[in-house]
Every structure is written in C-alpha cells, then in structure tokens.
C-alpha positions as CSV (number, residue, x, y, z in Angstrom):
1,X,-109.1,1.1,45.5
2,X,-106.6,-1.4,46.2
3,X,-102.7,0.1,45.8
4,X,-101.0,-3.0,45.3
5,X,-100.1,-4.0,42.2
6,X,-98.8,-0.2,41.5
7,X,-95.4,-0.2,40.1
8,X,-93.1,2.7,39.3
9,X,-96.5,5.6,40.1
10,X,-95.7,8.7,37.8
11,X,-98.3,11.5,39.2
12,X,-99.7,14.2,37.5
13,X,-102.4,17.0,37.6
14,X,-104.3,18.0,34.8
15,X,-105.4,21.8,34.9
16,X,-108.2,21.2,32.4
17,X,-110.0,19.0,34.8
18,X,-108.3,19.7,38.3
19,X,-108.2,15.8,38.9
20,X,-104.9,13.8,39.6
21,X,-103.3,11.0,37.8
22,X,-101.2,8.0,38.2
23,X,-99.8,6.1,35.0
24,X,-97.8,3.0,35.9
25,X,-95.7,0.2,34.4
26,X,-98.6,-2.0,32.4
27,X,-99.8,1.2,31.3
28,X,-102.4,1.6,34.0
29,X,-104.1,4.7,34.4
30,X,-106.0,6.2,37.9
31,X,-107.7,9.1,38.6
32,X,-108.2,10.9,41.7
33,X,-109.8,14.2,43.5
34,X,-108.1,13.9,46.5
35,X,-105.1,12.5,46.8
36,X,-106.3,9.1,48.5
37,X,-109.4,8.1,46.7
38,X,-108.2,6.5,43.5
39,X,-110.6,5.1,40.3
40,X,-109.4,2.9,38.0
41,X,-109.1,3.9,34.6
42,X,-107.4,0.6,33.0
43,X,-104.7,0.0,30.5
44,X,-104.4,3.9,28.3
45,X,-101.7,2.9,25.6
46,X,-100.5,0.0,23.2
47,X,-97.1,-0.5,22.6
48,X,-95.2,1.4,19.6
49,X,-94.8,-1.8,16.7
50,X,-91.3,-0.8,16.1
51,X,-90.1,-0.6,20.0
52,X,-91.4,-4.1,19.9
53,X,-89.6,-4.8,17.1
54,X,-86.5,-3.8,18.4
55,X,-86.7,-4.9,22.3
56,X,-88.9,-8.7,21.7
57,X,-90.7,-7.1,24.4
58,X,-94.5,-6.4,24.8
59,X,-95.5,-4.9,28.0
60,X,-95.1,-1.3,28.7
61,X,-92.8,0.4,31.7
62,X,-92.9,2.7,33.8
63,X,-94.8,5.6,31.9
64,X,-94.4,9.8,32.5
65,X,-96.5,12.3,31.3
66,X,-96.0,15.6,30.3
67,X,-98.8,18.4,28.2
68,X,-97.3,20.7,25.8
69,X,-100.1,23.1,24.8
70,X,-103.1,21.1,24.3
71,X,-101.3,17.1,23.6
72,X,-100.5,14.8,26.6
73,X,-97.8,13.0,25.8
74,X,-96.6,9.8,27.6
75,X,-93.5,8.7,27.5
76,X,-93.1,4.9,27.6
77,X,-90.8,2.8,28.2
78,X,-90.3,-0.7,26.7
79,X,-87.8,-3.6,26.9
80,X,-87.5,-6.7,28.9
81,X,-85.9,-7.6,32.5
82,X,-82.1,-7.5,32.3
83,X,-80.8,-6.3,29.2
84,X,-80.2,-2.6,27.6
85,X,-82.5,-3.6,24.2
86,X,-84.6,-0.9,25.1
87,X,-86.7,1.5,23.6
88,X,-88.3,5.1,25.6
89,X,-91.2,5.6,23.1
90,X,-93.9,8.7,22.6
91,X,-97.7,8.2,22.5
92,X,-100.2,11.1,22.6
93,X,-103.7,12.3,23.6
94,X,-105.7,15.1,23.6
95,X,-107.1,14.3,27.3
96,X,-105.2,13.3,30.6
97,X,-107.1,9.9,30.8
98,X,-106.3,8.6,27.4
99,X,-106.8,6.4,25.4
100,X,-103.1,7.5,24.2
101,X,-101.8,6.4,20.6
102,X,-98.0,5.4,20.2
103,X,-96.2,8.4,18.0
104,X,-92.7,7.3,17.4
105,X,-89.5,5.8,19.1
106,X,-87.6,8.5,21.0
107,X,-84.6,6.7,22.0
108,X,-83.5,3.0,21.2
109,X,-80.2,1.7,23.5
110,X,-78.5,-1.9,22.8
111,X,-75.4,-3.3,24.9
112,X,-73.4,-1.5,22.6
113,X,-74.3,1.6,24.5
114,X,-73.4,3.0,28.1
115,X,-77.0,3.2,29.0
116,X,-80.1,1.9,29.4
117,X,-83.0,3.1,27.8
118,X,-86.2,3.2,30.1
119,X,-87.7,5.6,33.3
120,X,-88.3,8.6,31.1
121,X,-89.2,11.7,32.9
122,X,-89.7,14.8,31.2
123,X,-88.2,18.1,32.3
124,X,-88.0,22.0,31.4
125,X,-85.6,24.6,31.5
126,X,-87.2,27.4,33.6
127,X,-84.9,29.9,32.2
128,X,-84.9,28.8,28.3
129,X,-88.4,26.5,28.1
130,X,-86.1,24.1,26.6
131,X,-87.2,20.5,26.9
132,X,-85.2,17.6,28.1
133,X,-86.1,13.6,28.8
134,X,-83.8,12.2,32.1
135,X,-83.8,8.7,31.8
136,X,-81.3,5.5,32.2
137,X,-81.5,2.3,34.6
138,X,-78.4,0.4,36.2
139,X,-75.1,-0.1,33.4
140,X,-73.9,3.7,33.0
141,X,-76.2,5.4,35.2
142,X,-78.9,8.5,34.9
143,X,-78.9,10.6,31.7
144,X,-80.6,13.7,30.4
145,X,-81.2,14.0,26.4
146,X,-82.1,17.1,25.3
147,X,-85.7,17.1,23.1
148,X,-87.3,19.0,20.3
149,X,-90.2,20.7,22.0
150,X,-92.4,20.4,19.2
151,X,-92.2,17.1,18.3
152,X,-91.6,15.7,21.7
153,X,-89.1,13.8,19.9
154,X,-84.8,13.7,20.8
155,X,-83.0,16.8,19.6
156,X,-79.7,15.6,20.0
157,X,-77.6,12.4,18.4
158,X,-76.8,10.0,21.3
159,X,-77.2,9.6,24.4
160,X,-76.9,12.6,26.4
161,X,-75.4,13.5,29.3
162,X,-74.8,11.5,32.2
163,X,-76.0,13.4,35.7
164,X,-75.6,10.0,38.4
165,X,-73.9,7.0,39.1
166,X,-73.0,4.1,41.0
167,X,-70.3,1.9,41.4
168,X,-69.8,-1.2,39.8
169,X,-69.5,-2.9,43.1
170,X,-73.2,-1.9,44.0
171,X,-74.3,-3.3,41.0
172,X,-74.5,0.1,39.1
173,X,-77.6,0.6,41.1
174,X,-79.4,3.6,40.2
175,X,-82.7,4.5,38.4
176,X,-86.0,5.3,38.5
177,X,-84.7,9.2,38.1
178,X,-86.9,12.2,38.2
179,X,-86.4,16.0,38.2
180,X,-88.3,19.1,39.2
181,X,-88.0,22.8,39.6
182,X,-88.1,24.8,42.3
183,X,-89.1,28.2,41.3
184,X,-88.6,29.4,45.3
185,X,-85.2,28.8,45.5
186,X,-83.7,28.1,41.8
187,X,-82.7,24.6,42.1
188,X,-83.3,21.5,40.1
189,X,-83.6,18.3,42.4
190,X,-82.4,15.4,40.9
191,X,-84.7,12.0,42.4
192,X,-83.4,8.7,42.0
193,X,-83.5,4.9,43.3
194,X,-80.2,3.6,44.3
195,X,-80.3,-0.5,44.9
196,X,-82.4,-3.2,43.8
197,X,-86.2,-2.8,43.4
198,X,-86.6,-6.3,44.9
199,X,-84.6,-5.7,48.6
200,X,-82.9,-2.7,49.3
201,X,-84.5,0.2,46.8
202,X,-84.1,3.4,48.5
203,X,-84.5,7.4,47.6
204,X,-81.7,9.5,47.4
205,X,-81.4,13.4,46.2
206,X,-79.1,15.6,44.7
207,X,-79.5,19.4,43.5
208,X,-78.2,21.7,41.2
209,X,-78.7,25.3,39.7
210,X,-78.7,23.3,36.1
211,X,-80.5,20.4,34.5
212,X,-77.5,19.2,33.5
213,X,-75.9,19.7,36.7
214,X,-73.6,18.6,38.4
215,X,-75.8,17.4,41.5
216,X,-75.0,17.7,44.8
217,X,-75.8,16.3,47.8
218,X,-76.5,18.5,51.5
219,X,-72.5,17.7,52.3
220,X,-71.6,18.7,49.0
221,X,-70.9,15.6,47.1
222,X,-71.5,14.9,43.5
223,X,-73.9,12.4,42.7
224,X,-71.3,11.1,39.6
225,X,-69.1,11.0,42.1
226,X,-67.2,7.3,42.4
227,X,-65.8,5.5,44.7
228,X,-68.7,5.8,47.2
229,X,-67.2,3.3,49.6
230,X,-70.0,3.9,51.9
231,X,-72.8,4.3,49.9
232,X,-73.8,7.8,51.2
233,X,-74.1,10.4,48.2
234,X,-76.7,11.4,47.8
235,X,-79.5,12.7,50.6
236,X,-81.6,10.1,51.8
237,X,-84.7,11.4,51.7
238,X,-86.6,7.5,52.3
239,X,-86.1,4.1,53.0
240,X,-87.8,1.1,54.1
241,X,-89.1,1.4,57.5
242,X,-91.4,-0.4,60.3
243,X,-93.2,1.7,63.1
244,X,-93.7,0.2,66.7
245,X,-96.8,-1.4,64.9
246,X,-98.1,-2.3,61.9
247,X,-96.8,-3.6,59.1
248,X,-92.8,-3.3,58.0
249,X,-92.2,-1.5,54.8
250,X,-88.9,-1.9,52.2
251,X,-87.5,-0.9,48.9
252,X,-89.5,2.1,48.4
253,X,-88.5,3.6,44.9
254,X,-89.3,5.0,41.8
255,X,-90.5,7.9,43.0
256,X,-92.2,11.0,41.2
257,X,-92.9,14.4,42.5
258,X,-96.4,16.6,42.7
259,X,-95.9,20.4,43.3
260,X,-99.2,21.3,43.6
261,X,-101.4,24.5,42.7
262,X,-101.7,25.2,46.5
263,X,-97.7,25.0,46.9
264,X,-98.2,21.5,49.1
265,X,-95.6,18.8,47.7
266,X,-95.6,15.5,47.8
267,X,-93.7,12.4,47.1
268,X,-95.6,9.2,45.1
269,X,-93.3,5.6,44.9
270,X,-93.9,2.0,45.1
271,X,-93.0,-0.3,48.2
272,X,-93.3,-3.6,49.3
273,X,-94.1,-5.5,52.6
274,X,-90.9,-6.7,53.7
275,X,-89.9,-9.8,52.4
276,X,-86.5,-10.1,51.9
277,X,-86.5,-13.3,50.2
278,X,-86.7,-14.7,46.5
279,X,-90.5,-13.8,46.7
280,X,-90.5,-10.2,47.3
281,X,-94.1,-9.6,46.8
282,X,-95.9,-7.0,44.8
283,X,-95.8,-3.2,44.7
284,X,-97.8,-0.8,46.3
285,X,-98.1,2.5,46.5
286,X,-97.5,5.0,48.7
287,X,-98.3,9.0,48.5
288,X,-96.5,11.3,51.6
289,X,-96.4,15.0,51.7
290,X,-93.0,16.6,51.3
291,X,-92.3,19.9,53.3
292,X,-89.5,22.2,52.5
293,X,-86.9,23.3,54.9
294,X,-85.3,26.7,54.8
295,X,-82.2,25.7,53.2
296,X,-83.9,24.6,50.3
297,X,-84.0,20.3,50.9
298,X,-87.2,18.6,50.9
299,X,-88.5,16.0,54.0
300,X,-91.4,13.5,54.2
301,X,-94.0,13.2,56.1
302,X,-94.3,10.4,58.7
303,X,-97.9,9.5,57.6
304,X,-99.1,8.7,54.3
305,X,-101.8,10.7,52.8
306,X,-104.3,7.9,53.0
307,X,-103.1,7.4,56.8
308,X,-103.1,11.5,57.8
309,X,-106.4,11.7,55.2
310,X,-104.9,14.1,53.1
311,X,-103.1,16.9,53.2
312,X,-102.2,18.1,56.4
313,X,-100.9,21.6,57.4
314,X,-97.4,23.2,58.8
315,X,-98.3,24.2,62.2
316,X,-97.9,27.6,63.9
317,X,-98.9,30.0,66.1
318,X,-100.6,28.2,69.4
319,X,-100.5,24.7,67.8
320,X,-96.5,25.0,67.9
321,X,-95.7,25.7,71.4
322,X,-93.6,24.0,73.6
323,X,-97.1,22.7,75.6
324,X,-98.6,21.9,72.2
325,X,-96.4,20.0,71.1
326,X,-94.4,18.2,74.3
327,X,-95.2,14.1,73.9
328,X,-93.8,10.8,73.4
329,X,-93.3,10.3,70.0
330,X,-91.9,7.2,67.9
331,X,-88.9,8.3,65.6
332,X,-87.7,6.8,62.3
333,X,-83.8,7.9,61.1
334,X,-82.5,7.1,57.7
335,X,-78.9,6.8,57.5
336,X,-77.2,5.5,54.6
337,X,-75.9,1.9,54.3
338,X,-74.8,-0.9,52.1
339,X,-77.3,-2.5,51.4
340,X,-80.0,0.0,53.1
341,X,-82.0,-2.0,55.3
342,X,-85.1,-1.6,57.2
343,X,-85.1,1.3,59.8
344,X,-86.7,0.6,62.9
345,X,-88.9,3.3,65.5
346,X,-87.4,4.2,68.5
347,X,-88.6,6.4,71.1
348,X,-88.5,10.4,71.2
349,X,-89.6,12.2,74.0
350,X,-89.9,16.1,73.7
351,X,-90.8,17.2,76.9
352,X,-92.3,21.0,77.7
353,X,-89.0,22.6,79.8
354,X,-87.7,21.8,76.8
355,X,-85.6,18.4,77.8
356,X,-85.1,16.2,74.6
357,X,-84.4,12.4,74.6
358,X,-84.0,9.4,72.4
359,X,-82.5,6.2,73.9
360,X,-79.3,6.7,75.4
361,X,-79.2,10.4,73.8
362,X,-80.3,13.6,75.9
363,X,-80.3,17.3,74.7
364,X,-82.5,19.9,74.1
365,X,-85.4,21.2,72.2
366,X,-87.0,24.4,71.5
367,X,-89.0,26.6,68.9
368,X,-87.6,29.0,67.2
369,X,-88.6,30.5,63.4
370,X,-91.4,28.3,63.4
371,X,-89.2,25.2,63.6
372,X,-88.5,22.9,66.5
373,X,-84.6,23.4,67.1
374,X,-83.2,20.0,68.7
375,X,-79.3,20.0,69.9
376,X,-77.8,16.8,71.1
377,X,-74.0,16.4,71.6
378,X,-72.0,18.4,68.2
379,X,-75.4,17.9,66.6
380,X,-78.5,20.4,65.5
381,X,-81.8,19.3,63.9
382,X,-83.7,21.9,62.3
383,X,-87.3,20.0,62.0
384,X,-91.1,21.3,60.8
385,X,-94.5,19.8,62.6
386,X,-97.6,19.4,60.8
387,X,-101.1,18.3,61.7
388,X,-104.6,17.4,61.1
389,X,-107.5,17.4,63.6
390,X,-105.5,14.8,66.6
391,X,-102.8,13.5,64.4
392,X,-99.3,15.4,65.1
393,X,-95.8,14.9,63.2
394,X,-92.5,16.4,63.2
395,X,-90.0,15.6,59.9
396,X,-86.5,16.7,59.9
397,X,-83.1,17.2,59.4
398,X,-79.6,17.0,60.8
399,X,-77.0,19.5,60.6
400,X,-75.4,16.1,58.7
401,X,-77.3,15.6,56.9
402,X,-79.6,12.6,58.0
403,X,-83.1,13.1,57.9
404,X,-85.9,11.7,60.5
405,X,-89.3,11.5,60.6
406,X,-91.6,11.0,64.1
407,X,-95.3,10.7,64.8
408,X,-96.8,11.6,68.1
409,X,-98.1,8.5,70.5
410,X,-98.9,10.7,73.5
411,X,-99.1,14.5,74.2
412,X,-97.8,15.4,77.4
C-alpha cells in the first residue's frame, strides 16, 4: 500500500480480531497483521449534521478510537483550516473496521473560547478508570476534558484543563496531543507536535504521575511553562532528518502510540519529503519502534518498521559485545531549535578497545547493564541496540537530555 496521503495516523489494535488499525483525517480506515503490510479499508464515518452545522465544514479530521466494552467509538474532529469553529464529535460501531455512525457533538469551541476544538485522543485513569478526551490545536494550547464513561460524551462544563503551551511568538504552536500509560513505571506521557505541520512539525514529550499533570520534561521543565526563549521544553523525542542517503525527511507530527500485547512500543506520525517551500507535499506515514530506557523515557528506532521489516529485538548476550557490535555507524542528534530544522547524519565510529568518535568528538564506549555506556567530555549517553537478521541500531540518550539515533554501515 502506498503511505502517502496519510495524515494525522491514530493506531490501534483490536483484541477481538488481533489485527491493527489506522484511522486518519478523511476518515480513512487501514488494516494490518503486521505492522508494514497495510489494506485499505476506505472512508468508515459521515460527518455528525450538527458539527457541520456549526463549523461550515465537511470533511472529517484527524480521528481516535477508543472500545468501551463492546462499542468502538471514534472521536472526530471537524472544522475548517484556521479558525477555532470547531466541533470534536462521537460516532460508534460495533466492529474496529466500521462503518461507524455519528452519535453526538462532544465539544463545540468558537473564537470566543481559549481553545481549539480538534485532535481528540481518548485517555484513562489507571487508578480510577475514569475517562478523559486531551485535545486542543494552536490558540490556548493542549487540554484534557474529563468524559462520562458511559456515554462517551463530556462530563464537565467547559473546556477543561490546559496541560501544554507555547508562546505566542512561536505561533502558539502545539497540537496533535496524545497520552498513554505506562503501567511499568506509573507515568503518563504527554505527546505533542510543536510547530507548523507544513515546515518545521516536530515531537516533543513531557510526563507526569497525573493526567492532568503538570508535565515535565527529562530537565524538569513544565510543558505550560512560558517564556521558552529557546524552544526546548519538552523532550525531543523526533524531528525531520536525512541519512547519508536516501531521501530527506521533515515535519514529522501528529503522532500516536501502540503499546503492544507483546510489551514492544511503537511510535505512528505523518512526514513529508522535504520541501520547504509554499508546496510542502503530502503526508506520509511512518511507523518506528520505541524502546524504553531505564529511567523511564522513551527513544525511536533509526529504521522504520517497513525498512527493519518489523519488529526487531533488544540485543543481549553475544549479539551485545564490544566485537559484536564495534562498526562505523551514521548518527542522527535532535536538538531543539527555533524553527527545528532538518538534522543531518554524521559519522559514529565505536571501535572494539572501546575508543568512541564522532567528528571532532573522542571518548569512550562500553557495555554495561545491557546498555552501551558512551562518555565524551562532561557528557554520558546511556543507549539500547536492537537488531534483525544483518541490520544493527543503537537509539539513545544524553545525560541532557538530547536523544540520538544511529544505524550500522560497517561492522568492524
């Protein structure tokens, strides 16, 4: 199947028939078993009469699904491209694929409110199984509104409550927000797009021990948190990139998250070819594999799962040793800028006696705790390797918090 034309990918799997879904803004519909092979399933919901109505819109936006017992239920969004008459909708099914039937308006926002109604994503107290819809785009930032579980419908008058924000001088720039739980460590992780869809999109994340939060960044920073003056709360955890070959990649954004039933993650988002002109091009999509480090933030894999075909697995044991995994490897850092660019390869060489380089930089690497453990100057990068039959990676993090990602050229 051709990915482009996939824009703002909400993923799910459906326990009744162990297949994966993607619903995206047109309210298209795919189906997959593995994670790269996708069918298309075509358009699965009409838009709600009275969101119509209210917006003077007709297409549908970036839809998120959520099953309560035995409903799906798809939150839509609906509005049109620049103002905050919008309208986050309900539409139900008994079956993942659809067709699904438009309920009822959950949420209608005008200029007259600090938000923007649209990128629903539904989310659950682990503790109280209360429901909540985080949603918002650009003007007053990302919001969570709590819901009544049974109707799927909002459970609270107005708005909510705001989690993240941008300045005014970046354009209010953030949505696209998603949430999920991690049951291993207690933590809700706050996902959002910070720029513009067309240029500069990029992923940052934020944490907290509540859905309401507050959020914080690896350096401790609230993600409500203003002035920003150099647009780095928030862990960057992607932006657009270009390898020593290929094709260059930018504005990846409007992310969702799959935690599988094996415990593999992984991170689904649109992207475009760069372009950075008045023409951006379309959307496609993009699936990576997230891998946990120990102190509880998430990095992404250097290869896509259609590139690495699949999932691919943590090494250990005799395929992480320092002669297993010496090489020359091509290395992509993402470190936060205004307005986030394109970041470009450049070499990494990890060489068995343990000798590390990049550039101009020297240090050293080693394994320890089933990590690689690179030191360079004041600085220590705790990263994880993975691999599938020749293809070899290494993703992570700096005791800065700036993430990397590398892919093996050469083994040494």
């Amino acid at each position: 199947m051709e990915r482009a034309f996939i824009h703002d990918p909400a993923i799910f799997r459906d326990d009744v028939t162990g297949k994966y879904y993607i619903y995206s803004t047109g309210a298209m519909g795919f189906e997959s078993e593995d994670l790269v092979n996708w069918k298309v399933l075509g358009k699965v919901a009409e838009v709600l009469p009275e969101a119509s109505e209210w917006t003077g819109g007709t297409d549908i936006w970036a839809p998120d699904i959520v099953k309560v017992n035995d409903e799906y239920r798809l939150y839509c969004s609906n509005s049109t491209w620049g103002v905050q008459q919008s309208c986050i909708f309900l539409a139900v099914s008994d079956k993942a694929e659809g067709p699904f039937k438009p309920k009822a308006a959950v949420l209608k926002t005008s200029d007259k409110l600090p938000v923007n109604g649209i990128d629903a994503n539904i989310i659950t107290d682990a503790d109280t199984g209360d429901m909540y819809m985080l949603y918002g785009s650009f003007w007053g930032g990302a919001y969570v509104l709590k819901l009544d579980k049974e109707t799927g419908l909002a459970a609270e008058e107005g708005v909510g409550h705001c989690v993240c924000k941008r300045p005014s001088w970046l354009s209010t720039a953030v949505e696209g927000p998603y949430m999920i739980y991690n049951k291993e460590n207690g933590y809700y992780y706050l996902f959002v797009s910070y720029g513009s869809l067309k240029t500069d999109y990029n992923i940052r994340v934020g944490r907290s021990k509540s859905i309401l939060g507050p959020f914080v960044d690896m350096n401790g920073r609230c993600m409500t948190d203003e002035p920003d003056d150099k647009s780095d709360i928030g862990y960057l955890l992607m932006a657009g990139y270009t390898w020593n070959e290929g094709k260059a990649y930018m504005a990846p954004g409007h992310n969702s998250v799959l935690q599988d039933v094996d415990g593999k993650a992984y991170i689904v988002y649109h992207i475009r070819e760069k372009r950075f002109n008045q023409d951006p091009g379309p959307s496609q999509m993009q699936i990576r594999q997230i891998f946990w480090t120990k102190e509880g933030w998430p990095v992404v894999s250097c290869a896509t799962t259609e590139e690495a075909g699949g999932s691919t697995d943590i090494l250990s044991g005799e395929g992480l040793t320092a002669k297993s995994m010496a090489g020359i490897y091509q290395r992509i850092n993402f470190t936060p800028s205004y307005p986030q660019g394109i970041s470009t390869a450049v070499p990494m060489l990890l060489r068995e006696d343990g000798y590390y380089e990049s550039c101009s930089i020297q240090g050293t690497w080693k394994i320890e705790d089933g990590c690689i453990v690179i030191k360079y100057g004041p600085f220590t990068e705790i990263a994880y390797a993975y691999g599938k039959n020749d293809f070899c990676g290494v993703s992570g993090i700096s005791d800065n918090g700036m993430e990397f990602m590398a892919k093996r050229d050469k083994a040494l």
